[in-house]
ZATORTOR-875490 format. One line per field, with one value per residue (C-alpha): residue number from 1; chain; x, z, y. Coordinates in steps of 0.02 Angstrom, whole numbers. Last residue first. Example, Ala and Ser with C-alpha at 12.3 -4.5 7.8 and 13.67 -1.06 7.14 Angstrom:
2
i [2_1]
ch [A_A]
xx [684_615]
zz [357_390]
yy [-53_-225]
***
This chain:
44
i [44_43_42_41_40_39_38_37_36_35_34_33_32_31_30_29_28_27_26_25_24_23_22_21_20_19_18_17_16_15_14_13_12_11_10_9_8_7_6_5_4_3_2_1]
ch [A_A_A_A_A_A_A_A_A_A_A_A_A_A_A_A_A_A_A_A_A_A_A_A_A_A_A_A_A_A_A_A_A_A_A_A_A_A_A_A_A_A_A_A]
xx [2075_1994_2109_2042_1854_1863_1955_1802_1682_1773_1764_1568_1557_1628_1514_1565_1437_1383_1180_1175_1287_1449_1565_1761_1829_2016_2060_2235_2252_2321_2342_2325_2395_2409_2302_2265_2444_2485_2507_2665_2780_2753_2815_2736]
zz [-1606_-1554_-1721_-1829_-1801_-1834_-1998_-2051_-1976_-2121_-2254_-2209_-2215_-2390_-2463_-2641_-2757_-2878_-2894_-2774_-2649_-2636_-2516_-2590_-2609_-2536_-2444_-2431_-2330_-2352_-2227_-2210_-2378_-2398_-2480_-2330_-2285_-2472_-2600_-2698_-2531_-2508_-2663_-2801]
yy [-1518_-1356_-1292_-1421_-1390_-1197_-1230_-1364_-1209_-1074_-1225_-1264_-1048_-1051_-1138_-1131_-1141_-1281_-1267_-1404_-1321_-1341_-1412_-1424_-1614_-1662_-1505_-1420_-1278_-1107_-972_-794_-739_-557_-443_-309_-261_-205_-275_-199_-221_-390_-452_-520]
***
């Protein structure tokens, strides 16, 4: 799709490629261990 037919709000920020996901025990995506993995890598 291009650009133009999304829209400002639905683009890709960034992508990053992770070995495992976290999840919790009943198997959902914790999204704020992935947001404070990003938050780690860019002090780095």
């Amino acid at each position: 799709m291009t650009q133009d037919a999304q829209g400002p709000g639905r683009q890709f920020r960034q992508i990053a490629c992770v070995a495992t996901l976290p999840k919790t025990p009943s198997g959902k995506l914790q999204r704020f261990m992935l947001r404070n993995q990003e938050a780690g890598a860019l002090l780095e």
